[in-house]
N, CA, C and O atoms as a GROMACS GRO file, in nm:
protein
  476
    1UNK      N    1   0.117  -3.410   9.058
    1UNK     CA    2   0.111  -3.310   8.953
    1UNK      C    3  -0.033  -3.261   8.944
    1UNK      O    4  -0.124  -3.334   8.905
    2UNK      N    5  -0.052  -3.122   8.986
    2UNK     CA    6  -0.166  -3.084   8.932
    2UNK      C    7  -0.198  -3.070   8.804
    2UNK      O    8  -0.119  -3.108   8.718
    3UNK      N    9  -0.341  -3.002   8.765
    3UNK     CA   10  -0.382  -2.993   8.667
    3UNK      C   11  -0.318  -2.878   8.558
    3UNK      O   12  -0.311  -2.882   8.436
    4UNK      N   13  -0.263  -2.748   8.677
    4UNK     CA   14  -0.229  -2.665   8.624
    4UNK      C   15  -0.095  -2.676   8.566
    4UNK      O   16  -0.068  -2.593   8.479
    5UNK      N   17  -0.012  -2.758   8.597
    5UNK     CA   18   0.163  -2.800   8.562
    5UNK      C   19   0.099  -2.881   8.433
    5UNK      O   20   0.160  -2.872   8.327
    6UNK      N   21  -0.044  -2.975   8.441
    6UNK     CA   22  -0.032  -3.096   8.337
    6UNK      C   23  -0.068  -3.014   8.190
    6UNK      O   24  -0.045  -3.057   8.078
    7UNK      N   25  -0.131  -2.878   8.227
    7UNK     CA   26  -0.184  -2.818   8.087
    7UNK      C   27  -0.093  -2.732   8.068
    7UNK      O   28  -0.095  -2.691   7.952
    8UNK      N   29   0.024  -2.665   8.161
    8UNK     CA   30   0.153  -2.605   8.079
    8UNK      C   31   0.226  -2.722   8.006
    8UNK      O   32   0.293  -2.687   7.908
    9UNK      N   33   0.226  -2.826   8.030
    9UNK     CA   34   0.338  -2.913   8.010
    9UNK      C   35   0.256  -2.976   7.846
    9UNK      O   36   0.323  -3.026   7.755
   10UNK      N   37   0.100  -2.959   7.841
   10UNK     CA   38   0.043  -3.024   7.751
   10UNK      C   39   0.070  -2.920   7.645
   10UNK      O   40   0.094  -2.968   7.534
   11UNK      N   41   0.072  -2.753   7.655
   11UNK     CA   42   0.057  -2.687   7.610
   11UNK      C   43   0.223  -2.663   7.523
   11UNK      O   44   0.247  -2.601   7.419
   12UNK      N   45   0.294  -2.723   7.598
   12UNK     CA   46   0.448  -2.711   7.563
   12UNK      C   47   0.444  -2.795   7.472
   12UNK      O   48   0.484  -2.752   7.363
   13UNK      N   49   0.403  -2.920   7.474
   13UNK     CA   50   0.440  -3.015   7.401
   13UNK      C   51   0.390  -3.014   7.294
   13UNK      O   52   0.445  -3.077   7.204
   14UNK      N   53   0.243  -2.927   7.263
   14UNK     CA   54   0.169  -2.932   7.140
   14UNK      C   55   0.251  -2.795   7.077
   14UNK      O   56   0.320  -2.798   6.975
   15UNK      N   57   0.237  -2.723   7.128
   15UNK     CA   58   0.344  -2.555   7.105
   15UNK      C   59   0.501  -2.612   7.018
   15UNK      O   60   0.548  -2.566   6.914
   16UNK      N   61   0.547  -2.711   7.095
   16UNK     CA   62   0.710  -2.748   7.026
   16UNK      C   63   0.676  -2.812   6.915
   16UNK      O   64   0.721  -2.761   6.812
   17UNK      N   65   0.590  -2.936   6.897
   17UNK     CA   66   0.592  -2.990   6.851
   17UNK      C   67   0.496  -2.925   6.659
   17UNK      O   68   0.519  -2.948   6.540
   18UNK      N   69   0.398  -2.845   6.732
   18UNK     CA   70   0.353  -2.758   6.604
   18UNK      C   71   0.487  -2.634   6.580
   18UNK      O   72   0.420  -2.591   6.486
   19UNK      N   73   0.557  -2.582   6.580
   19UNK     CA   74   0.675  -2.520   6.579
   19UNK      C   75   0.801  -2.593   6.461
   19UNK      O   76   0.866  -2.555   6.363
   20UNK      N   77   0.783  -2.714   6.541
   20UNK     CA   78   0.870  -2.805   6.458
   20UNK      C   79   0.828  -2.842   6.338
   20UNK      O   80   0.910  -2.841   6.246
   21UNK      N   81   0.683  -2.885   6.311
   21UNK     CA   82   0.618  -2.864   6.194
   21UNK      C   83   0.622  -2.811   6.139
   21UNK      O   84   0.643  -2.862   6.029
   22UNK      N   85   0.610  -2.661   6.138
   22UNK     CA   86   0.668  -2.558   6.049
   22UNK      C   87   0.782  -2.541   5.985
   22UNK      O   88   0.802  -2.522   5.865
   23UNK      N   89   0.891  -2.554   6.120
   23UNK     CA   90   1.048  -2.520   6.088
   23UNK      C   91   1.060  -2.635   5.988
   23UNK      O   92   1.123  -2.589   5.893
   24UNK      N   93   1.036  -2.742   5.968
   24UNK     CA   94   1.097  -2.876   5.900
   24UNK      C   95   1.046  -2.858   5.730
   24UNK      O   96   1.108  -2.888   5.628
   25UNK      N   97   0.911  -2.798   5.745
   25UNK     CA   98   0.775  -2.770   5.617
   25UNK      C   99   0.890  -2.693   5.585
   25UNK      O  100   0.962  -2.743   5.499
   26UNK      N  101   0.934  -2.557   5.646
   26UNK     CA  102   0.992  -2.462   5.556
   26UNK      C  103   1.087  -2.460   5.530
   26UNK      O  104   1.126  -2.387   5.440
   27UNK      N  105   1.175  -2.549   5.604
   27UNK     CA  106   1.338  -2.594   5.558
   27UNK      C  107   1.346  -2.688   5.430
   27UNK      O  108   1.439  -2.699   5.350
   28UNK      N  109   1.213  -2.759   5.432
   28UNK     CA  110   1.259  -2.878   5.301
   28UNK      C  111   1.235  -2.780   5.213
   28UNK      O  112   1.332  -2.759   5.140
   29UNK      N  113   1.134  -2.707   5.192
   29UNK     CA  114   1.096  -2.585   5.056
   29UNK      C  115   1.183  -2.533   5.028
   29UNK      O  116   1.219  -2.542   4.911
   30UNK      N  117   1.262  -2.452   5.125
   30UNK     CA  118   1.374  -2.392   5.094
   30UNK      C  119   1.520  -2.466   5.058
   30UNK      O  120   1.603  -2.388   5.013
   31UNK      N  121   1.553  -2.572   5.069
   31UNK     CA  122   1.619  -2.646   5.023
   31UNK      C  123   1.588  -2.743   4.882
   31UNK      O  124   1.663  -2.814   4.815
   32UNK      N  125   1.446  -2.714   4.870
   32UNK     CA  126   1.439  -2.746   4.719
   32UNK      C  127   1.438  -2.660   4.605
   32UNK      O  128   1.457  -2.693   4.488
   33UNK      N  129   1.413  -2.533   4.654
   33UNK     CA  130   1.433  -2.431   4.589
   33UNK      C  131   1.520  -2.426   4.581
   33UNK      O  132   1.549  -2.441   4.462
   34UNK      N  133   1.638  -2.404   4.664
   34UNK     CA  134   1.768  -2.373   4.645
   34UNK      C  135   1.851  -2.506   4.558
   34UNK      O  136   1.965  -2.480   4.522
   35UNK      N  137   1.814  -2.599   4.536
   35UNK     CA  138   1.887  -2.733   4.457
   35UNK      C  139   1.821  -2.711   4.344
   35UNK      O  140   1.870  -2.794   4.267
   36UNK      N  141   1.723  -2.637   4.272
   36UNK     CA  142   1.656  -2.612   4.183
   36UNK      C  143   1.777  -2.504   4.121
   36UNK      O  144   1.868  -2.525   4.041
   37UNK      N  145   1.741  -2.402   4.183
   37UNK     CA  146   1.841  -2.259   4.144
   37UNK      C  147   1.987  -2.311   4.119
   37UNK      O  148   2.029  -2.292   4.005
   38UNK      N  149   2.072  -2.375   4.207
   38UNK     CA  150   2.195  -2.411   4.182
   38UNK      C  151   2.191  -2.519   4.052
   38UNK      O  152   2.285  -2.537   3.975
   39UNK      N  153   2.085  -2.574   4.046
   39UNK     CA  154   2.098  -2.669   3.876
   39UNK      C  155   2.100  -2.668   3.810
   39UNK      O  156   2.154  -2.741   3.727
   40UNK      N  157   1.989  -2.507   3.795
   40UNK     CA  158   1.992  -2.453   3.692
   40UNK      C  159   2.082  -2.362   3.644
   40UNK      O  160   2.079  -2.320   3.528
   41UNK      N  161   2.192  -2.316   3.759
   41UNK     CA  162   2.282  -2.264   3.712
   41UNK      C  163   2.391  -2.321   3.674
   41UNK      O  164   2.468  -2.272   3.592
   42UNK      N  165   2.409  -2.463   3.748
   42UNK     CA  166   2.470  -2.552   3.652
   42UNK      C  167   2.449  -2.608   3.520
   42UNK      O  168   2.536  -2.647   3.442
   43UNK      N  169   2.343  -2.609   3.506
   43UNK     CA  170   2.291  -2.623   3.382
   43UNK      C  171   2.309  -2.519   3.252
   43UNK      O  172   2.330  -2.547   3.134
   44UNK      N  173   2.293  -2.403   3.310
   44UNK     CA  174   2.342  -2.278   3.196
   44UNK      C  175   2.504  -2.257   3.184
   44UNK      O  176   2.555  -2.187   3.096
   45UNK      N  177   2.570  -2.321   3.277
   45UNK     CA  178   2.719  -2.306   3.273
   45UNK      C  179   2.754  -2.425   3.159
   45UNK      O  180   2.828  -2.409   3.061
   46UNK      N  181   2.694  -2.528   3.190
   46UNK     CA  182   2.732  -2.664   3.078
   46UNK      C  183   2.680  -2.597   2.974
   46UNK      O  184   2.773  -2.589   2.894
   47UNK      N  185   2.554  -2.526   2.913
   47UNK     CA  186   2.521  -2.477   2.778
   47UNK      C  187   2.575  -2.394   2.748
   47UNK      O  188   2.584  -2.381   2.626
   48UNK      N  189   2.645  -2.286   2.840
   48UNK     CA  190   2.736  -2.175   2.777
   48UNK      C  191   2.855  -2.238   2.729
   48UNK      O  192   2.927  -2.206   2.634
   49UNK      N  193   2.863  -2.334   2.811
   49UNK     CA  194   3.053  -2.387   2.701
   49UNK      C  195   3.002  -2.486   2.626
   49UNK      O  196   3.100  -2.540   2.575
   50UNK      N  197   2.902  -2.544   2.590
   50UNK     CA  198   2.840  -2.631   2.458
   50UNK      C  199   2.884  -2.542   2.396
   50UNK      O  200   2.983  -2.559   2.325
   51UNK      N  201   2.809  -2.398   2.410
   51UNK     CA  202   2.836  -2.300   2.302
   51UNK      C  203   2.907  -2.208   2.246
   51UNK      O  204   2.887  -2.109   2.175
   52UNK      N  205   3.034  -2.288   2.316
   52UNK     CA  206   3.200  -2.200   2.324
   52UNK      C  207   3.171  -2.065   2.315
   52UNK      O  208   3.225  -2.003   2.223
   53UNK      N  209   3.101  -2.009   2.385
   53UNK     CA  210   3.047  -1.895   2.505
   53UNK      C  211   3.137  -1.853   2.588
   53UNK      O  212   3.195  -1.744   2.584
   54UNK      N  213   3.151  -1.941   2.666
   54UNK     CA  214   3.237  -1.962   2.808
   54UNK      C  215   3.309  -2.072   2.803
   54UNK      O  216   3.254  -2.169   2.750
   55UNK      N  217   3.418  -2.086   2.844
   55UNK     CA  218   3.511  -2.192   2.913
   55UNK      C  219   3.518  -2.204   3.039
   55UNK      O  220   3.606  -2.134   3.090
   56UNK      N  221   3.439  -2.288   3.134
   56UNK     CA  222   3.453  -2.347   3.242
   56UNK      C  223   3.545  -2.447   3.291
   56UNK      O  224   3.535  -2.555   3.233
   57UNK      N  225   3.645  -2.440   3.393
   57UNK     CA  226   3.744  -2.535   3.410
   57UNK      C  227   3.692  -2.585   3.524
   57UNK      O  228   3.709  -2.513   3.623
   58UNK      N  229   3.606  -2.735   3.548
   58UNK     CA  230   3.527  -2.806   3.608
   58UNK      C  231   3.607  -2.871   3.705
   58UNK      O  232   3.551  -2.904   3.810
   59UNK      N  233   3.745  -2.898   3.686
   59UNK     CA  234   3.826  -2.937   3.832
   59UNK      C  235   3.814  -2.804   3.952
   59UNK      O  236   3.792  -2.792   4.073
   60UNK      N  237   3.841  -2.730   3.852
   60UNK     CA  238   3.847  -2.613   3.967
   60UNK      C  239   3.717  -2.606   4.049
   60UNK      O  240   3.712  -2.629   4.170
   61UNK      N  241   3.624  -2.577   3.978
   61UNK     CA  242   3.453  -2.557   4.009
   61UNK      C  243   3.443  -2.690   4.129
   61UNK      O  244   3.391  -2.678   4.240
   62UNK      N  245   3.508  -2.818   4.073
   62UNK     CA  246   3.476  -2.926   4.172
   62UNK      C  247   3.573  -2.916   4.297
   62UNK      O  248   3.542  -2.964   4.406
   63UNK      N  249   3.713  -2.836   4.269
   63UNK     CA  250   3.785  -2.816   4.452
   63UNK      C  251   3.682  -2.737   4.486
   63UNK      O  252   3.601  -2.807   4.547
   64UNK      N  253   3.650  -2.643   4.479
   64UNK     CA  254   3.622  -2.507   4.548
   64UNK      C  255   3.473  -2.563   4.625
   64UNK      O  256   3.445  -2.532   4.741
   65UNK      N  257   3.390  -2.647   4.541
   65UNK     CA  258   3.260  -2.716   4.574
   65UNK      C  259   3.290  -2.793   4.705
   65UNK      O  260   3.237  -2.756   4.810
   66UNK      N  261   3.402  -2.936   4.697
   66UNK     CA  262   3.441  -2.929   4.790
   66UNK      C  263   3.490  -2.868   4.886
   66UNK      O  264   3.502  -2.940   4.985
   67UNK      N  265   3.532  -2.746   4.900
   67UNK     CA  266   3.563  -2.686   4.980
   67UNK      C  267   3.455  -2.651   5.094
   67UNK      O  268   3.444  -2.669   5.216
   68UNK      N  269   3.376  -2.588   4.983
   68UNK     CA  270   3.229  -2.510   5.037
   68UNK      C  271   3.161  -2.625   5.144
   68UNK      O  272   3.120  -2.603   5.258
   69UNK      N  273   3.161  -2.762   5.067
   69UNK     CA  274   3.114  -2.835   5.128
   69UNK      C  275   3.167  -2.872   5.275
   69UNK      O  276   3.100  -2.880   5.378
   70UNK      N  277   3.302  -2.893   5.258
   70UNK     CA  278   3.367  -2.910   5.416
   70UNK      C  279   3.339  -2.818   5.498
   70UNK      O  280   3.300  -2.839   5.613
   71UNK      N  281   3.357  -2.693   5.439
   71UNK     CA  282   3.321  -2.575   5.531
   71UNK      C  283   3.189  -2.564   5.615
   71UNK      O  284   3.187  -2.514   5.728
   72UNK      N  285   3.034  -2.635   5.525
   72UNK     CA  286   2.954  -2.632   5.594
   72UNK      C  287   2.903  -2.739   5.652
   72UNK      O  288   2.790  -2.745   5.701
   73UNK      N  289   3.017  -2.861   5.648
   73UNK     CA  290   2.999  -2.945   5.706
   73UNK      C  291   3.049  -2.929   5.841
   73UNK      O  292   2.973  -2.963   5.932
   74UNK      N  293   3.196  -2.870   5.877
   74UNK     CA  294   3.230  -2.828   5.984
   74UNK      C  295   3.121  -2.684   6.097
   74UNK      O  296   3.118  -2.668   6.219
   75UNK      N  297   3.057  -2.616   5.997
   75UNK     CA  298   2.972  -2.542   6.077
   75UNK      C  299   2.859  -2.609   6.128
   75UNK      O  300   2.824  -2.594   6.246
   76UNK      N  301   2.820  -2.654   6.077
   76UNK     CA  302   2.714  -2.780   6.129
   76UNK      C  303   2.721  -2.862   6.218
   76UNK      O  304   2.641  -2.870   6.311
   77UNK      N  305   2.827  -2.942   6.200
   77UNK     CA  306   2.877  -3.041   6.344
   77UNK      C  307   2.907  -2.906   6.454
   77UNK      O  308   2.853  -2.917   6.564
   78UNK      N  309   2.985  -2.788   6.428
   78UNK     CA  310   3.045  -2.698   6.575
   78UNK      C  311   2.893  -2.656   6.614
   78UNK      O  312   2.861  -2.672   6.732
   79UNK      N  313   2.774  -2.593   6.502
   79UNK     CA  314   2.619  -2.596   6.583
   79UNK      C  315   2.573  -2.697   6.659
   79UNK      O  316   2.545  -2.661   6.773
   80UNK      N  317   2.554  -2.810   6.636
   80UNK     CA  318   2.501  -2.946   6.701
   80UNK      C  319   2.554  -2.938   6.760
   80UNK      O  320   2.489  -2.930   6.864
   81UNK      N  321   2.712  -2.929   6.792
   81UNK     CA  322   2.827  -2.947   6.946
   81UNK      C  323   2.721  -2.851   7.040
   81UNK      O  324   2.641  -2.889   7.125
   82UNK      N  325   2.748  -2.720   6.996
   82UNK     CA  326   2.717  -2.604   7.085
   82UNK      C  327   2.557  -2.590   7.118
   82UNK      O  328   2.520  -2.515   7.208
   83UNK      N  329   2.478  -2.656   7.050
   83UNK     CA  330   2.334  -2.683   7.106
   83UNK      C  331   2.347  -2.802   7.220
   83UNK      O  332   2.303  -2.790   7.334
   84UNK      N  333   2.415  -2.919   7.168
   84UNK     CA  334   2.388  -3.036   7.259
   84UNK      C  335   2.494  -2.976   7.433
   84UNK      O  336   2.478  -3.039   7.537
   85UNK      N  337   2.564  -2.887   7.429
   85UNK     CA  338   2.607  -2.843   7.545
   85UNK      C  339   2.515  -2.738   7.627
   85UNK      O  340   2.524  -2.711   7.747
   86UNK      N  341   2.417  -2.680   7.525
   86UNK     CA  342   2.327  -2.547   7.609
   86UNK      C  343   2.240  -2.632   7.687
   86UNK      O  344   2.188  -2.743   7.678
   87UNK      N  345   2.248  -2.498   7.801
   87UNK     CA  346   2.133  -2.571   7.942
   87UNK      C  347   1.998  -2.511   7.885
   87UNK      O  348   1.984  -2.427   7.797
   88UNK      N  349   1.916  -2.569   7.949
   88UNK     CA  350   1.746  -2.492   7.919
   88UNK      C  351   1.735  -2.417   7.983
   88UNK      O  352   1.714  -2.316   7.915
   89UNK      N  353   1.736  -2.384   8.124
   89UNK     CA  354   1.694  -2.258   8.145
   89UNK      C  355   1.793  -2.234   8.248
   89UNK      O  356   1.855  -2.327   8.301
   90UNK      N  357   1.815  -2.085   8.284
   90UNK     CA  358   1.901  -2.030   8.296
   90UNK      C  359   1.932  -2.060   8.469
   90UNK      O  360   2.035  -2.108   8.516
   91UNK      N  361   1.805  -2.015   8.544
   91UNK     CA  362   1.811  -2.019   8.681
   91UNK      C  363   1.665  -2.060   8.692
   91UNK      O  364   1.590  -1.965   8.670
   92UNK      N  365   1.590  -2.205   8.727
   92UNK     CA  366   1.512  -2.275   8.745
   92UNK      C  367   1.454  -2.217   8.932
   92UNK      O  368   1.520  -2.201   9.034
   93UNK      N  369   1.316  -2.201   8.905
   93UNK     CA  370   1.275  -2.152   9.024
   93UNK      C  371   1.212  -2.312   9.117
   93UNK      O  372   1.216  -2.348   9.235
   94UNK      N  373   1.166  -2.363   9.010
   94UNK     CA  374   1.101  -2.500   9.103
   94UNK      C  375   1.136  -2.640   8.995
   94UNK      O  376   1.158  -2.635   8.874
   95UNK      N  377   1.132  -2.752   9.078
   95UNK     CA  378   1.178  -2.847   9.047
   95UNK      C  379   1.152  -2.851   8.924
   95UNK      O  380   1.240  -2.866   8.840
   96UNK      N  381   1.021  -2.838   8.894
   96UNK     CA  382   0.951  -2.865   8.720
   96UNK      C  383   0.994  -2.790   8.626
   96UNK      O  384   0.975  -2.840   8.514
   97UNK      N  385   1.039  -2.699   8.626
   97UNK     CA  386   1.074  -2.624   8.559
   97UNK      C  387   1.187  -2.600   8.512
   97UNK      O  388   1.219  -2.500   8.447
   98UNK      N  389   1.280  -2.721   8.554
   98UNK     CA  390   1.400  -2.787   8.491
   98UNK      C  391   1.353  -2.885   8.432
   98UNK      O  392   1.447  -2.936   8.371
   99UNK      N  393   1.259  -2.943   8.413
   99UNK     CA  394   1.240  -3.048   8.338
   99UNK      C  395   1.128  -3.029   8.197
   99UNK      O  396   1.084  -3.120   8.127
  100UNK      N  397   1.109  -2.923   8.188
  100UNK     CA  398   1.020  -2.828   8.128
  100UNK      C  399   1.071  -2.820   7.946
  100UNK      O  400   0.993  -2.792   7.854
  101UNK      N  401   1.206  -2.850   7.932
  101UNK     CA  402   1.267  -2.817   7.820
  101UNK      C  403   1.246  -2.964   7.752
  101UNK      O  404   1.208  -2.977   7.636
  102UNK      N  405   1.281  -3.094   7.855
  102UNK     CA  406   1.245  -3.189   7.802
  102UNK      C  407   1.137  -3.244   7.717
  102UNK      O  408   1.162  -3.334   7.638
  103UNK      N  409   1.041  -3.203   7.727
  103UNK     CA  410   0.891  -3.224   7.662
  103UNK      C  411   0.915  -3.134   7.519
  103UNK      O  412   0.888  -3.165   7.403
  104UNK      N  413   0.971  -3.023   7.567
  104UNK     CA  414   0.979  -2.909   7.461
  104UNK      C  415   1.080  -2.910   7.338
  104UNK      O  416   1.072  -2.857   7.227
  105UNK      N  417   1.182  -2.993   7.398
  105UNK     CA  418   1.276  -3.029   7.255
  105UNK      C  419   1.274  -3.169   7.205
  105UNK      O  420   1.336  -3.217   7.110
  106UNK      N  421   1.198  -3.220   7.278
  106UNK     CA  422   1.155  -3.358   7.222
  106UNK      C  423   1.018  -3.372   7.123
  106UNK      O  424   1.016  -3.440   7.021
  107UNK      N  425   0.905  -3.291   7.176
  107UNK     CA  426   0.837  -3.249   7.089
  107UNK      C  427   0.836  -3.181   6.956
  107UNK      O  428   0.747  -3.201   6.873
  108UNK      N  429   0.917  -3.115   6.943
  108UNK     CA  430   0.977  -2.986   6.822
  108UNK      C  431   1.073  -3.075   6.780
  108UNK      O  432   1.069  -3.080   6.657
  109UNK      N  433   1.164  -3.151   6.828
  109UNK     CA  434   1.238  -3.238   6.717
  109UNK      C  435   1.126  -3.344   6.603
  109UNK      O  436   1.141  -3.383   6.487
  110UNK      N  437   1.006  -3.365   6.712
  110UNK     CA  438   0.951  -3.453   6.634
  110UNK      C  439   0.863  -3.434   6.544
  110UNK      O  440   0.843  -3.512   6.451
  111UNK      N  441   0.781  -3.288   6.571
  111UNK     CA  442   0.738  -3.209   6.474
  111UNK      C  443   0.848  -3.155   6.349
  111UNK      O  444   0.792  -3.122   6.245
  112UNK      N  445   0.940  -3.148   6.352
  112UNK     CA  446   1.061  -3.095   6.272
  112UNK      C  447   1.068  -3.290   6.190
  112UNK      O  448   1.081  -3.305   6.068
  113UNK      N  449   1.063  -3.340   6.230
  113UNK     CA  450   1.110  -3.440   6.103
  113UNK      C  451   0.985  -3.506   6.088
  113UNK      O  452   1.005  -3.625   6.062
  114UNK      N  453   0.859  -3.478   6.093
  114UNK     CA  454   0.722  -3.505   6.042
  114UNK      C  455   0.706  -3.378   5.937
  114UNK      O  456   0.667  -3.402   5.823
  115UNK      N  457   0.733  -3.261   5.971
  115UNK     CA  458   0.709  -3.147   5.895
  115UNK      C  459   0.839  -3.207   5.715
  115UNK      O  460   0.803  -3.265   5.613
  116UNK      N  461   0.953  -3.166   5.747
  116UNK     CA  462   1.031  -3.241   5.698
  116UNK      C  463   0.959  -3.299   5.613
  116UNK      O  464   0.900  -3.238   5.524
  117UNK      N  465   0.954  -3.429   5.629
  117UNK     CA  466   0.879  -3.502   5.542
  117UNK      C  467   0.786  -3.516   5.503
  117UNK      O  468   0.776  -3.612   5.427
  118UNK      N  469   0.681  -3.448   5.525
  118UNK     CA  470   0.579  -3.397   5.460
  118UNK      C  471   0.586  -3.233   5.375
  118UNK      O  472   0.488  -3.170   5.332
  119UNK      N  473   0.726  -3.193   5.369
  119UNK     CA  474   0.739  -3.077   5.321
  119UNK      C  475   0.797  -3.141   5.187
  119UNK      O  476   0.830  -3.068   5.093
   0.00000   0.00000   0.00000
């Protein structure tokens, strides 16, 4: 391995792995925001029928929740299916360059759950 394969390959790995940092930082934000917003709108739904305002029928609210939930539980597992089947690259010109993705999604997964948790 030359020098020039060892600093694409160094450059990949710091590139995925700062990438993943980000994506993970801005997924937890946005998922706390969004559990914020939905609480609080649960929260104004329970005070509107404190204040016989509104009548909320909470079985219903809880199928349909479940529902939502299966639904994006099933889109989630069919993404992960359909990522863990994609090839990296399309038509590989030299040996290395099939092995090129390896560094690159191993890095960015690991930046993605350091970001994550520091988000």
């Amino acid at each position: 391995m030359n020098i020039e394969n060892l600093s694409s390959v160094l450059t990949t790995i710091g590139g995925g792995f700062f990438a993943g940092a980000l994506i993970g930082f801005a997924l937890k934000k946005a998922l706390k925001i969004l559990a914020v917003v939905v609480g609080l709108f649960f929260a104004a739904l329970a005070y509107l029928q404190y204040q016989q305002i509104l009548s909320v029928n909470w079985d219903k609210v809880q199928t349909k929740s479940e529902g939502a939930i299966a639904m994006l539980t099933n889109a989630t597992t069919q993404i992960s299916n359909n990522v863990g089947n994609a090839t990296g690259t399309s038509h590989p010109t030299h040996a290395f360059e099939t092995s090129l993705g390896i560094p690159l999604t191993g890095s960015m997964a690991m930046g993605f759950a350091v970001g994550f948790m520091k988000g």
